[in-house]
N, C-alpha and C positions, 0 to 999 in steps of 0.2 A: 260310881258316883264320887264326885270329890264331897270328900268332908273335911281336913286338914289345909291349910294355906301355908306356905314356910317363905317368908322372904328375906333376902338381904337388905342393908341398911341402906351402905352407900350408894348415891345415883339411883336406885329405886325410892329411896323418901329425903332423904337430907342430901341436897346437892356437893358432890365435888367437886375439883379443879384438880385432876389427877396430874397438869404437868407442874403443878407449882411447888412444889420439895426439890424438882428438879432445877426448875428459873431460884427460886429462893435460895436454893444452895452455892448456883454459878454465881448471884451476886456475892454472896460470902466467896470466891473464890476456889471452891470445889467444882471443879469440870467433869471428873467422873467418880461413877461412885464403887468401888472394890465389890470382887466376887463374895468375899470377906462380909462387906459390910453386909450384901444385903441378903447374906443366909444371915448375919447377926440381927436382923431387922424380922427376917420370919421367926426366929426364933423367939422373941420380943413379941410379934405376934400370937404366937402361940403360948406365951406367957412362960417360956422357956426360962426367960433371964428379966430381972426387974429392969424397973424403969431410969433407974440409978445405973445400972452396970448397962445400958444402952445408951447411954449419952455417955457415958465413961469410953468406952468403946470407939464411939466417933471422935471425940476430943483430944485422945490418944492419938488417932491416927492427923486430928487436925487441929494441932493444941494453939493454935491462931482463934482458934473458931471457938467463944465461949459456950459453955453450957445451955443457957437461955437464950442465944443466939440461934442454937442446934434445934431447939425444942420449939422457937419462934419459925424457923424452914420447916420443921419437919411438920409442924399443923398447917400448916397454910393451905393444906389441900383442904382442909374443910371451910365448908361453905354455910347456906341459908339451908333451914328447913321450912319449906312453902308452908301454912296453914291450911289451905285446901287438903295437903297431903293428909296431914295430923286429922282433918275433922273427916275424914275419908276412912281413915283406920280404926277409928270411935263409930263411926258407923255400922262399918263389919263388926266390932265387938256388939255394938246392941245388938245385932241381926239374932247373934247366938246360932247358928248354920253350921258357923266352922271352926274348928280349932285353930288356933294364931302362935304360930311359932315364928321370933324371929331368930337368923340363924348367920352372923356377920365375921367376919374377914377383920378383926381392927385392935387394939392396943391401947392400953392406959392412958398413955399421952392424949389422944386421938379422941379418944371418951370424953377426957375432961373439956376436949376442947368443943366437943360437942351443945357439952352442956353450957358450958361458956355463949356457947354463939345461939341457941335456942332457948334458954332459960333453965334454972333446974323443974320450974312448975309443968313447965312444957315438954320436959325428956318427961317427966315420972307420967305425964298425962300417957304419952307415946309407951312407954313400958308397961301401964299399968293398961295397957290393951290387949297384952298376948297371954298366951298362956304357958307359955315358955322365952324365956327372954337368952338367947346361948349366943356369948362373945367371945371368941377364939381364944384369947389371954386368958378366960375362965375358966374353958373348960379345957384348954392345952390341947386342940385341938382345931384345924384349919382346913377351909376348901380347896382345892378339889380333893382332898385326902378321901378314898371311898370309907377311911374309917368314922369321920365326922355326920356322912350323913346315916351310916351303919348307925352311928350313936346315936341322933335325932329319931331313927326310926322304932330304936328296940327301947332307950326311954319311954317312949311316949306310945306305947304299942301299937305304932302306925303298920297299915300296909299300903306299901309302897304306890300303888298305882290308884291308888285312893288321896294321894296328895299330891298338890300342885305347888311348884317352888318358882320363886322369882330371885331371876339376879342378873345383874350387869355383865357378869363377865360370862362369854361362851364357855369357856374352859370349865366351867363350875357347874353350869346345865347339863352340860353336855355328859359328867360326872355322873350326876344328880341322875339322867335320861336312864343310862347303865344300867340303872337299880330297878328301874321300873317306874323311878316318880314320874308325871307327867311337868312339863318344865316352859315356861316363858323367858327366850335372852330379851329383857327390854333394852333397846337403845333409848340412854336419857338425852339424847338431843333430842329427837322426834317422837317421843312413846312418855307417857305420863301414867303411875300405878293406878291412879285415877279408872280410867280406861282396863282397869283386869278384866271387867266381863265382858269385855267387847272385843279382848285380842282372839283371834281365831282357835288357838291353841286348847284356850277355856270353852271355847263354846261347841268344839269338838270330844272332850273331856265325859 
């Protein structure tokens, strides 16, 4: 029986535009980006190096390219957070059914600009629905790493085939699957979290 739910952020509730770091950077003049740059970009992710010595990092390499320029491309992947989503997850929190872990892939920058683009009343509404809130820069820690969802499981003393994980990327499920969790890859063009208990996966569960 599921009793745990663990999802990711991005493209499962707050909409992305994954190609626009990349269009945002070529009109800055950046065509490609260094093997370099972008283990210094996981590393940033993972909270490895601040948010100062990660635009330090790029700037060096493309000292044309201002600071707030860099940080102007580098959010532009984030988008809209629907309200359906938001009063979708406050729902599951009333139920009281399952424990709410979210569990995200993403970085300081990325955050702020979150909160920028949904409100801060509207992130803490969305935060203050789980019962674990784990952002990769927090906890140094990143998907598909088997050690990250090791750490979700033995924090929170889950057993593995008692929780159900949501995320965008195959590679992160499919991780996830390994362990024993049971796993939904939603495509967010065609698939809305909306819809959890309707995808097959859960209802097999």
């Amino acid at each position: 029986m599921i009793n745990t739910l663990i999802f990711d952020f991005g493209d499962v509730f707050i909409n992305l535009d994954k190609l626009a770091i990349e269009r945002s950077l070529s009109k800055l003049g950046v065509t490609s980006v260094s093997k370099k740059m972008m283990k210094t970009a996981m590393d940033y992710e993972k909270g490895w190096i601040s948010t100062n010595d990660f635009i330090d990092a790029f700037t060096k390499r493309h000292p044309k390219i201002s600071g707030q320029d860099f940080s102007t491309a580098w959010n532009s992947i984030i988008l809209d957070f629907p309200e359906h989503r938001l009063t979708f997850i406050e729902s599951l929190k009333d139920l009281k059914k399952y424990k709410l872990i979210l569990l995200s892939n993403t970085n300081a920058l990325h955050i702020e600009q979150v909160i920028k683009n949904m409100s801060l009343d509207r992130y803490l509404r969305f935060k203050n629905c789980f019962d674990q809130f784990y952002l990769s820069h927090e906890i140094k820690l990143r998907k598909p790493d088997k050690s990250t969802y090791e750490f979700v499981l033995r924090e929170n003393k889950l057993i593995a085939k008692h929780c159900f994980f949501v995320d965008d990327t195959k590679e992160n499920t499919d991780a996830a699957s390994k362990l024993g969790i049971k796993t939904w890859n939603n495509d967010p063009k065609n698939e809305d979290i909306i819809s959890l208990f309707d995808t097959p996966n859960f209802t097999k569960s």
